[in-house]
Backbone bond lengths (Angstrom), bond angles and torsions (degrees), N, CA, C in turn:
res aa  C-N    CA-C-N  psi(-1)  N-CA   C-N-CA  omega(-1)  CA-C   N-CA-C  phi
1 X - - - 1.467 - - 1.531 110.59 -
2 X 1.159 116.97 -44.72 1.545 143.51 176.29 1.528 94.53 -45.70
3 X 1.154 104.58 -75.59 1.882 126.23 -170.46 1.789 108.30 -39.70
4 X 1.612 99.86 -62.74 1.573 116.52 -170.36 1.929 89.21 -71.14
5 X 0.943 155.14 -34.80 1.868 141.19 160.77 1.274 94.45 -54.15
6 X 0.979 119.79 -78.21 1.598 116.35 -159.07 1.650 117.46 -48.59
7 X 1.366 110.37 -27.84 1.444 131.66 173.33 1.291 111.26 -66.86
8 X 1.493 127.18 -53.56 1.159 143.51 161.65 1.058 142.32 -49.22
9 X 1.482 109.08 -30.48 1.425 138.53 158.62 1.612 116.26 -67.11
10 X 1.264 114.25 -60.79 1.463 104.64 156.21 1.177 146.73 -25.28
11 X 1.502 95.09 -59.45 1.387 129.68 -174.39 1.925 101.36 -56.32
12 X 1.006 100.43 -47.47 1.541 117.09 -165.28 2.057 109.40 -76.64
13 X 1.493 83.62 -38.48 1.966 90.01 170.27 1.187 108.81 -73.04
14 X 1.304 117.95 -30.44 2.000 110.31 -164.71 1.982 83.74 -90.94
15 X 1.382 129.22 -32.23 1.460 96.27 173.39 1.633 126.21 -81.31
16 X 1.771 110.93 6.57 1.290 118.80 169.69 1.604 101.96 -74.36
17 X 1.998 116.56 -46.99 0.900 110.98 -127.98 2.270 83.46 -80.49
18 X 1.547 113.21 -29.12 1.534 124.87 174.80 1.300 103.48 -37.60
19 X 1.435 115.54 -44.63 1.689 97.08 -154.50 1.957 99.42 -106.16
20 X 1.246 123.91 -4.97 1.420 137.69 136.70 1.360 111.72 -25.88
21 X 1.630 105.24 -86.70 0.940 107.18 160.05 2.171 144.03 -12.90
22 X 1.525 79.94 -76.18 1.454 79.83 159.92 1.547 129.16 -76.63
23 X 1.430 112.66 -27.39 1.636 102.31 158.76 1.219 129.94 -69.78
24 X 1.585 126.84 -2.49 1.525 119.11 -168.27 2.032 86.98 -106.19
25 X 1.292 121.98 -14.25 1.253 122.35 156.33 1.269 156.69 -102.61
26 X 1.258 90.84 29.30 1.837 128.26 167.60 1.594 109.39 -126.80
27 X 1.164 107.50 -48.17 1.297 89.64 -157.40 1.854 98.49 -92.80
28 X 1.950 96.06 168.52 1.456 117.10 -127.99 2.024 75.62 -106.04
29 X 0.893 108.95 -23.63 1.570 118.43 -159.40 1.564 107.98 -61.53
30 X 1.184 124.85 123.33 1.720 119.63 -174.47 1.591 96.98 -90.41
31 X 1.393 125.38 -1.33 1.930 129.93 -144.90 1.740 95.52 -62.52
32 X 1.359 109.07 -173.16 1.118 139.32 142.53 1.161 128.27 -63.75
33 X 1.716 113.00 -70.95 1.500 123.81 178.94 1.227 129.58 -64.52
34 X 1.568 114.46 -40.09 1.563 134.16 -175.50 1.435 103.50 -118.32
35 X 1.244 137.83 -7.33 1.359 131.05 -173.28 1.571 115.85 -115.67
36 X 1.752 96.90 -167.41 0.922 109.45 157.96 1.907 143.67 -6.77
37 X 1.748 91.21 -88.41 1.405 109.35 145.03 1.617 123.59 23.89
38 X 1.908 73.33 -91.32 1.466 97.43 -160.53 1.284 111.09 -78.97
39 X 1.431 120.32 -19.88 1.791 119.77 -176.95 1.727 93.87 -73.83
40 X 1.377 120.10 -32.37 1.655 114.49 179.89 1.110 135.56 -52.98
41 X 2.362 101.45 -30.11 1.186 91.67 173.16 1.257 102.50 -96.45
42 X 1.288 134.43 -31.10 1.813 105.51 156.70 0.647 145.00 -43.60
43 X 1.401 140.53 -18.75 1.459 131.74 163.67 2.017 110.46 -91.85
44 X 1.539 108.30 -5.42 1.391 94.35 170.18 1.121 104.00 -73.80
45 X 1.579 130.91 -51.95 1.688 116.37 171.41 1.068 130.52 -55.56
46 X 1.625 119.38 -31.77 1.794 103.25 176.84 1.330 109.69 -68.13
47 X 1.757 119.15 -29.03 1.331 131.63 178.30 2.021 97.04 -39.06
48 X 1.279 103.53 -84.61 1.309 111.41 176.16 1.801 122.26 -39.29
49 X 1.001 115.15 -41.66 1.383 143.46 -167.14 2.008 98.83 -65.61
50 X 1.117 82.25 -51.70 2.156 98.15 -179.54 1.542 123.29 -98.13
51 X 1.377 94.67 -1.27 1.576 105.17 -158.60 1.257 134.51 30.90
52 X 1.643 91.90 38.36 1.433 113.77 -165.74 1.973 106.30 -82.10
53 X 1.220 121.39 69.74 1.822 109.42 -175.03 1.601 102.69 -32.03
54 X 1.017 128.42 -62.57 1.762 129.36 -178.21 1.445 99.31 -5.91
55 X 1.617 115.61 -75.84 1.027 140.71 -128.36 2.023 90.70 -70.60
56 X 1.657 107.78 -51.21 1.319 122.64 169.90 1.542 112.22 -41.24
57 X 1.577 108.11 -52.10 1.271 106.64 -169.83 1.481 108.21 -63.37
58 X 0.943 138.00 -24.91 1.470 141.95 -163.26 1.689 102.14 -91.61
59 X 1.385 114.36 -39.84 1.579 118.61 159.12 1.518 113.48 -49.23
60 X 1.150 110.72 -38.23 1.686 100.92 -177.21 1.391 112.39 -108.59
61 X 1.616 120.18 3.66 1.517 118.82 142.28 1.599 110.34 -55.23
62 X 1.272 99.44 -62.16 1.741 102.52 -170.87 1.434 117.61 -55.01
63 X 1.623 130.74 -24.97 1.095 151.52 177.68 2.029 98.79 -55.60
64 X 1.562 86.23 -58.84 1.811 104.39 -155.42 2.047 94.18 -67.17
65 X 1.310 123.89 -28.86 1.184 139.98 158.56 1.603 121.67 -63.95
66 X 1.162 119.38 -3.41 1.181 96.61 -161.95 1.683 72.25 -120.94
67 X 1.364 127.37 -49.86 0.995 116.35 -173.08 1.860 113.70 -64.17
68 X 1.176 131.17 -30.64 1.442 110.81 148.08 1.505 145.79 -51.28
69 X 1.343 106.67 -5.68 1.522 130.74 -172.59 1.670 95.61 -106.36
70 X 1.097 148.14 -23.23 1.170 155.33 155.86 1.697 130.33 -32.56
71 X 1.343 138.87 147.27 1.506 106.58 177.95 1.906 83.18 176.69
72 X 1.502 87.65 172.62 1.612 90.77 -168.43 1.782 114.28 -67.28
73 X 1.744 98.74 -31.54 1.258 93.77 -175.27 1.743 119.33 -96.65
74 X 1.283 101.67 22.21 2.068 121.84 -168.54 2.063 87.19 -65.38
75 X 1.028 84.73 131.84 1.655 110.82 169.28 1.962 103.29 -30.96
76 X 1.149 108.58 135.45 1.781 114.18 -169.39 1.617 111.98 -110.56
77 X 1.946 115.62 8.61 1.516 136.99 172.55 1.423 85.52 -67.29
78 X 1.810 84.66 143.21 1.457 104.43 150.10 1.440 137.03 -82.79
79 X 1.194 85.75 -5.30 1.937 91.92 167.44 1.345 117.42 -91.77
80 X 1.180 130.08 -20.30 1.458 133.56 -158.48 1.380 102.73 -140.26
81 X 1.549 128.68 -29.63 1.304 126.70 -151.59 1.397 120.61 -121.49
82 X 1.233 121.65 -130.67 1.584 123.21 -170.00 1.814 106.65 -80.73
83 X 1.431 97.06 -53.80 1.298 88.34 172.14 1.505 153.76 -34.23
84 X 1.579 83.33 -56.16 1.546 97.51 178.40 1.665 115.38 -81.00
85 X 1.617 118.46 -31.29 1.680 126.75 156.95 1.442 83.97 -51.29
86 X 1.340 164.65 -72.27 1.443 137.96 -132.38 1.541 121.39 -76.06
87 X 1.456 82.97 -38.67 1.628 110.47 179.38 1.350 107.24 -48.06
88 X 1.908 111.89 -67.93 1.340 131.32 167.04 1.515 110.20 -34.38
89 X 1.097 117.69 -61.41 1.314 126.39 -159.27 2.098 105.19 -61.44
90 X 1.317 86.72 -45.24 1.990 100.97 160.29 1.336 120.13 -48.03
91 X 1.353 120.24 -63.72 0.921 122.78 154.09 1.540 143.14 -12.55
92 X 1.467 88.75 -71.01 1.803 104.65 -179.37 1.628 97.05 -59.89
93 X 1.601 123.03 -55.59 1.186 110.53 -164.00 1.586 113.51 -78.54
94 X 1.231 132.31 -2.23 1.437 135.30 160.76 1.216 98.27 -74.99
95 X 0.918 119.21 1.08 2.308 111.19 -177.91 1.376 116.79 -129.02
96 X 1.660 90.67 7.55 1.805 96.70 179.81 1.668 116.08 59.33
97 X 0.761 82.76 5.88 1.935 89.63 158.05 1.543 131.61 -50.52
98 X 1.251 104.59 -52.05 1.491 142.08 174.74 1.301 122.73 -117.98
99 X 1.108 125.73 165.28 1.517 128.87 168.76 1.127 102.10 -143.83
100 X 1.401 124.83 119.76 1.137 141.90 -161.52 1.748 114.86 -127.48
101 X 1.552 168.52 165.53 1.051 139.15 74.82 1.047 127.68 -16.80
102 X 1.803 112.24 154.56 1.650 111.91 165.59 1.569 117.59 -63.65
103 X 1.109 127.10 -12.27 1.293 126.60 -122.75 1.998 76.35 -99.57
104 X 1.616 107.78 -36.21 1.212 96.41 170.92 1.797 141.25 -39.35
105 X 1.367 101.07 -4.20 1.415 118.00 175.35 1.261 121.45 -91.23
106 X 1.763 108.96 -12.39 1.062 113.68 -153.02 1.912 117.70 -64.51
107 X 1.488 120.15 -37.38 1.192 151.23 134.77 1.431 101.36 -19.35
108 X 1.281 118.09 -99.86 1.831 130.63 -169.03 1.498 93.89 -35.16
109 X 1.251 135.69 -70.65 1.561 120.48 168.37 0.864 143.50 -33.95
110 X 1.141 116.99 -44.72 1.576 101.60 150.70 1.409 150.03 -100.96
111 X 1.547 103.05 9.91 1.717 115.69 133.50 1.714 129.87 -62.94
112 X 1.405 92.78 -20.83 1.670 104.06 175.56 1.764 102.83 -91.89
113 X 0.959 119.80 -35.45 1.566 110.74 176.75 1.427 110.35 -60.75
114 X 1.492 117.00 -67.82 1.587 133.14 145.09 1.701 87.62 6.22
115 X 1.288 106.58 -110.51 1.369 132.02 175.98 1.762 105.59 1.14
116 X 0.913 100.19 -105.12 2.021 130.43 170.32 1.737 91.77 -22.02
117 X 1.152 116.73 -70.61 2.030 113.89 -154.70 0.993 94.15 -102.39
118 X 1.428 138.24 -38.30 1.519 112.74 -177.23 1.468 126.46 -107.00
119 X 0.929 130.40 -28.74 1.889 143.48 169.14 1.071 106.91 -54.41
120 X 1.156 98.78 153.44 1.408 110.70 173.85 1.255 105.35 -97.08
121 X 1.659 122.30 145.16 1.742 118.83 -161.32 1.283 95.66 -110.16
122 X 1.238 105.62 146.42 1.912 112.33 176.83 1.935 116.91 -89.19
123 X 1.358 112.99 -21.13 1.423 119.80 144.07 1.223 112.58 176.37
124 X 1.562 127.56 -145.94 1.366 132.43 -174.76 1.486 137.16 -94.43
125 X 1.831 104.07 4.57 0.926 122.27 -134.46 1.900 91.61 -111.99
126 X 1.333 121.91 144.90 1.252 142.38 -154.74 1.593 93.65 -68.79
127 X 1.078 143.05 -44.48 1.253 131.40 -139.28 1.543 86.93 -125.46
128 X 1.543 165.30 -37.00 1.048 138.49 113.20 1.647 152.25 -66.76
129 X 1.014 115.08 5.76 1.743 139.81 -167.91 1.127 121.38 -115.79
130 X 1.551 122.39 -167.97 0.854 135.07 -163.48 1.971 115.38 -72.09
131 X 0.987 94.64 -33.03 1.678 104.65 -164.56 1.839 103.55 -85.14
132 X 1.691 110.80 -18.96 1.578 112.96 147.15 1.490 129.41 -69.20
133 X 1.550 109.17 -21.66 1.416 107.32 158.25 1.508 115.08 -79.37
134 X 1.456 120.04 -40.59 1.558 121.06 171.35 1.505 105.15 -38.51
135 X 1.476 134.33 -49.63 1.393 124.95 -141.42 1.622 88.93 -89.98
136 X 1.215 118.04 -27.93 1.779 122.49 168.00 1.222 109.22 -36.08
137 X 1.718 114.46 -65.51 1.388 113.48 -131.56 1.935 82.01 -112.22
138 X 1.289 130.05 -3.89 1.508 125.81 138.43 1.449 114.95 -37.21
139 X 1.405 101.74 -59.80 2.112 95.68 -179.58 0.892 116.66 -91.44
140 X 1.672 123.97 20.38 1.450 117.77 163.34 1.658 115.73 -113.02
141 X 1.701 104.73 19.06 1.339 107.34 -167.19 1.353 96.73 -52.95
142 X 1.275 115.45 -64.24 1.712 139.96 -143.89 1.632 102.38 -70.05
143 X 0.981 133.24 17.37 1.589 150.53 -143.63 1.503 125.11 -147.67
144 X 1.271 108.61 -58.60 1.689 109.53 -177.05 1.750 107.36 -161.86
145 X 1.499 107.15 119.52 1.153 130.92 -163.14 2.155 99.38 -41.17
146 X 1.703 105.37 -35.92 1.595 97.88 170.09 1.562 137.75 -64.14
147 X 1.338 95.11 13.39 1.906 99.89 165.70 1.084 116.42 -93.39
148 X 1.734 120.69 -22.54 1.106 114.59 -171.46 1.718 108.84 -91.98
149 X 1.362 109.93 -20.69 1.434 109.50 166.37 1.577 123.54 -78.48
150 X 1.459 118.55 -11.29 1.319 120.79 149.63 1.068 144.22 -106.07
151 X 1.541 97.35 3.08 1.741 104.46 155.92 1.600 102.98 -77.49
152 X 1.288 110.53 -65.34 1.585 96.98 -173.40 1.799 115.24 -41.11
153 X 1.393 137.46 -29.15 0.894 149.54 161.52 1.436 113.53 -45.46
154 X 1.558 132.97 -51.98 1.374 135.92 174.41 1.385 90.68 -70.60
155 X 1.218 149.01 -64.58 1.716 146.72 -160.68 1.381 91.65 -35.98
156 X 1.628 101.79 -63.73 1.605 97.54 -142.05 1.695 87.91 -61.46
157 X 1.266 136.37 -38.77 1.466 125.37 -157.40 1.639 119.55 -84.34
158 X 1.450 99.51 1.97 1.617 124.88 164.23 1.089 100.06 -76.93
159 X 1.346 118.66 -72.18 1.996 105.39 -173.64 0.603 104.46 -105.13
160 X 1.158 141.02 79.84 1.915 161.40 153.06 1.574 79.42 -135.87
161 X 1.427 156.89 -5.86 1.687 112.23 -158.22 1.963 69.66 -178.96
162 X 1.596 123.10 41.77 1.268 114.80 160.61 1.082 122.18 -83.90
163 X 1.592 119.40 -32.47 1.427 131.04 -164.97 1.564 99.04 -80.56
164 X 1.584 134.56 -33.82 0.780 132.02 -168.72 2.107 111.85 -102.03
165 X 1.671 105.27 17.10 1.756 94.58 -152.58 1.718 80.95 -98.99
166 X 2.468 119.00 147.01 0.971 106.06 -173.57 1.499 125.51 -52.46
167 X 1.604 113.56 179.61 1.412 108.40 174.28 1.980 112.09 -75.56
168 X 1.394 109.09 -17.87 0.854 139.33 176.24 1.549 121.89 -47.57
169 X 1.871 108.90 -51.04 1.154 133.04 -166.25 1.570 91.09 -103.56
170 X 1.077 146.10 -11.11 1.752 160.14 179.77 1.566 94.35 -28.98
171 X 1.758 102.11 -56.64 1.656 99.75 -135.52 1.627 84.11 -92.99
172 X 1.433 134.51 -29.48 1.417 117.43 155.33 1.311 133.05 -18.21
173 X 1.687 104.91 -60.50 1.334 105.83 -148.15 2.068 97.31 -82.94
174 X 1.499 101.30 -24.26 0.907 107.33 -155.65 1.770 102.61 -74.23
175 X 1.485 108.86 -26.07 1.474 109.67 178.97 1.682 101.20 -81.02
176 X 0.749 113.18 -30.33 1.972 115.42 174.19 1.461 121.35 -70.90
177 X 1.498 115.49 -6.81 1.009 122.08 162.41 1.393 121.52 -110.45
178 X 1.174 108.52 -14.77 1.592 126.49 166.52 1.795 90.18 -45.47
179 X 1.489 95.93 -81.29 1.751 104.67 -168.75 1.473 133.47 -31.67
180 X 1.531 99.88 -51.00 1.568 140.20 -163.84 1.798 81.91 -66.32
181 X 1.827 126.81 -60.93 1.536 110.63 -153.42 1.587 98.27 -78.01
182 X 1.532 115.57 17.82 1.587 99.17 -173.65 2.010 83.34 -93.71
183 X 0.838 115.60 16.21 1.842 99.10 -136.93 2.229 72.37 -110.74
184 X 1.737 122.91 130.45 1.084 114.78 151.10 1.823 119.98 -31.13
185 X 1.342 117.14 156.68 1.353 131.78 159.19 1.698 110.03 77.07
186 X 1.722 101.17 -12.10 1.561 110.10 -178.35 1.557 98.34 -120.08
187 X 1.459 128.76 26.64 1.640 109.83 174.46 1.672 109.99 -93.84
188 X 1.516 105.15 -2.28 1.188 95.76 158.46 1.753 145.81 -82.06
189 X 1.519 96.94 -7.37 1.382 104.77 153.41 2.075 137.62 -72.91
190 X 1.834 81.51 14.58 1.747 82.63 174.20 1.023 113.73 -62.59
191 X 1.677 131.49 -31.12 2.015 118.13 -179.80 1.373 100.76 -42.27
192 X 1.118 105.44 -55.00 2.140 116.53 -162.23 1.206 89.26 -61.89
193 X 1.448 132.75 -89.13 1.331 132.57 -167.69 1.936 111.58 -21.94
194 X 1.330 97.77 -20.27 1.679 85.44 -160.25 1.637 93.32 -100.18
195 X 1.138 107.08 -19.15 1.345 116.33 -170.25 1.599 95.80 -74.93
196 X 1.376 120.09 -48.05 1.729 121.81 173.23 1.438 120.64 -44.74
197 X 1.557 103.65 -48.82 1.356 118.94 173.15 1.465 101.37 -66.06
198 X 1.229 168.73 -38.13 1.058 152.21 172.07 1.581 103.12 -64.08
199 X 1.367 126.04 -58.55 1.222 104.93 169.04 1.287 141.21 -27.35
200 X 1.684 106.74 -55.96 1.623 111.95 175.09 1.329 110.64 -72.81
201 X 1.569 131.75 -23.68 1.375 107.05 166.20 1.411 124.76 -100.46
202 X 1.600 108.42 38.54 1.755 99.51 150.56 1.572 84.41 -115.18
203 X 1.495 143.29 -3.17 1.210 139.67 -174.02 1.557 101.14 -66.51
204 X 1.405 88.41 -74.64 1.684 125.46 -148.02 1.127 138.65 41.90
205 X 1.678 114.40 58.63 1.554 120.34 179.20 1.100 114.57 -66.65
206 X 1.107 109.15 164.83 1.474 122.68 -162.95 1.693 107.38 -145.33
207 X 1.563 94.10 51.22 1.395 94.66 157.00 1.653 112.98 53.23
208 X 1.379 119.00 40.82 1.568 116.20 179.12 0.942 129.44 -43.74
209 X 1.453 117.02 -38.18 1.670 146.62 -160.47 1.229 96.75 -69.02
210 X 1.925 134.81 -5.65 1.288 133.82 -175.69 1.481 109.81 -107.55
211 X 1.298 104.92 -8.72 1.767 97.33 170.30 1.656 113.59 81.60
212 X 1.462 90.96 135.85 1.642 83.61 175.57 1.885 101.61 -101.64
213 X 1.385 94.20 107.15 1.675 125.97 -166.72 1.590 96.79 -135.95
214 X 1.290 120.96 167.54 1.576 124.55 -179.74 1.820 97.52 -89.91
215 X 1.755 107.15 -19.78 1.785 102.59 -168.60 1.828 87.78 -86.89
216 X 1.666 121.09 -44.15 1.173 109.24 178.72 1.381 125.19 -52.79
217 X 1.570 117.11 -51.28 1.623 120.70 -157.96 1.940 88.19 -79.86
218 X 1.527 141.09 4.53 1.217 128.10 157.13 1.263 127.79 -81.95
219 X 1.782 96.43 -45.25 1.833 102.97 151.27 1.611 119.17 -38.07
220 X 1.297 106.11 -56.15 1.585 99.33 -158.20 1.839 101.31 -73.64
221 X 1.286 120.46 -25.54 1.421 125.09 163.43 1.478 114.04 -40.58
222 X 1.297 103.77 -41.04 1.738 113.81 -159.69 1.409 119.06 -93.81
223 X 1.995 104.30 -30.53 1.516 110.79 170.90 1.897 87.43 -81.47
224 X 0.991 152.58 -65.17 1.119 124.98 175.01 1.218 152.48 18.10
225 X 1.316 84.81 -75.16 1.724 111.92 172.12 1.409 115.92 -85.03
226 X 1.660 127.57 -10.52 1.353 100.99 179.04 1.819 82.12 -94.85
227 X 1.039 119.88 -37.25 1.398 104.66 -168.91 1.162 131.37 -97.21
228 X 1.313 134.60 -16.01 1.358 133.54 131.14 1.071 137.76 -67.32
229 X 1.623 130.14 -6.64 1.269 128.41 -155.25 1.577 136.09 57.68
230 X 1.303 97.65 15.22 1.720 104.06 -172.37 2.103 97.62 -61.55
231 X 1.326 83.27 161.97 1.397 76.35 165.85 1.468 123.27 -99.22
232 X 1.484 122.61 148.16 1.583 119.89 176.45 1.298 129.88 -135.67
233 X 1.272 88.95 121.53 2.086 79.81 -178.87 2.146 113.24 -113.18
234 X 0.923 118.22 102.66 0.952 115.59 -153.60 1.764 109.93 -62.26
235 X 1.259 106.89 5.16 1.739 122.67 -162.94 1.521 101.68 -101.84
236 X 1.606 101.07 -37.21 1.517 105.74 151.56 1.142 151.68 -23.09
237 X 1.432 89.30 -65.49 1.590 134.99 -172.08 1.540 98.11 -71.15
238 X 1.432 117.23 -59.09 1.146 128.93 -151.05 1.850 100.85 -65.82
């Protein structure tokens, strides 16, 4: 029984990892969510996962591609844009995936400053807005003194425009501030933070943007629980 799961399981990653494959070589997208990005860090773990090098090498094709597709004026969303490639790109090298310098940020910063003080923002919301630049310049605290001048910049434009931000964009802001009051020099934004959290619980979104899918409605189980406290048992679920 053991044997035929484990068999099955395979079976089922190498037909994720086939059609990966063919999506990280069509499509035009450098993102996180829909792109590039995100097929990189999947195949750095199956890479590891199969001890398959192939699988690696094709991660750092898509890498060497994505960074030619790149440019000062490339979209600054975390779903599609600079952000979320930075995030990713953090990622890989916190997991030894990559080996990178910092200096590789040096660029993305200042399309993200761009972004934050001078653009005009399309709203508050993680995957085009403001609170996808927040989760940027979160992993660039420890790094370069300009995260902390554009985080305080997203704060102030959070509660300047709370009473009025959608119910829609609620559960964004409210998980971006979750993070931000764990972070020194920002625990004084708990009034606001608590004030968000009252928002989302006469709201209570539930993360729409994840789809009602069996991989979405597990996501939204899982952001749940770190940020609401719901309870989760994934054996439950399953």
């Amino acid at each position: 029984m053991v044997q035929e799961k484990s068999k099955r399981n395979k079976q089922e990653m190498r037909l994720i990892a086939d059609m990966l494959i063919l999506n990280g070589t069509l499509t035009e997208c450098p993102g996180l969510v829909h792109g590039k990005t995100g097929i990189v860090i999947f195949f750095s773990h199956y890479a590891r996962h199969s001890n398959n090098k192939l699988f690696e090498e094709y991660a750092m094709d898509l890498i060497g591609e994505i960074q030619n597709q790149i440019h000062v004026n490339s979209p600054a969303d975390y779903e599609r844009g600079i952000a979320g490639i930075g995030v990713g790109i953090d990622y890989l090298m916190n997991n030894r995936f990559i080996e990178a310098d910092n200096d590789i940020f040096g660029d993305f910063d200042q399309r993200m400053v761009r972004a934050v003080m001078n653009d005009p923002f399309q709203d508050f919301s993680l995957y085009d807005g403001l609170t996808g630049y927040g989760r940027y310049w979160i992993m660039r605290l420890a790094s370069t003194a300009l995260a902390k001048d554009c985080l305080l910049r997203i704060v102030g434009l959070i509660e300047e425009k709370l009473p009025i931000i959608p119910d829609k964009e609620i559960t964004d802001v409210y998980c971006f501030l979750h993070e931000l009051c764990s972070v020194p020099d920002f625990e004084k934004y708990h009034e606001l933070f608590e004030k968000c959290r009252k928002r989302c619980s006469d709201v209570r979104q539930n993360f729409p943007r994840l789809g009602n899918t069996v991989v979405g409605n597990l996501a939204r189980m899982y952001y749940r629980n770190i940020y609401f406290n719901d309870s989760f048992n994934i054996e439950n679920f399953i």
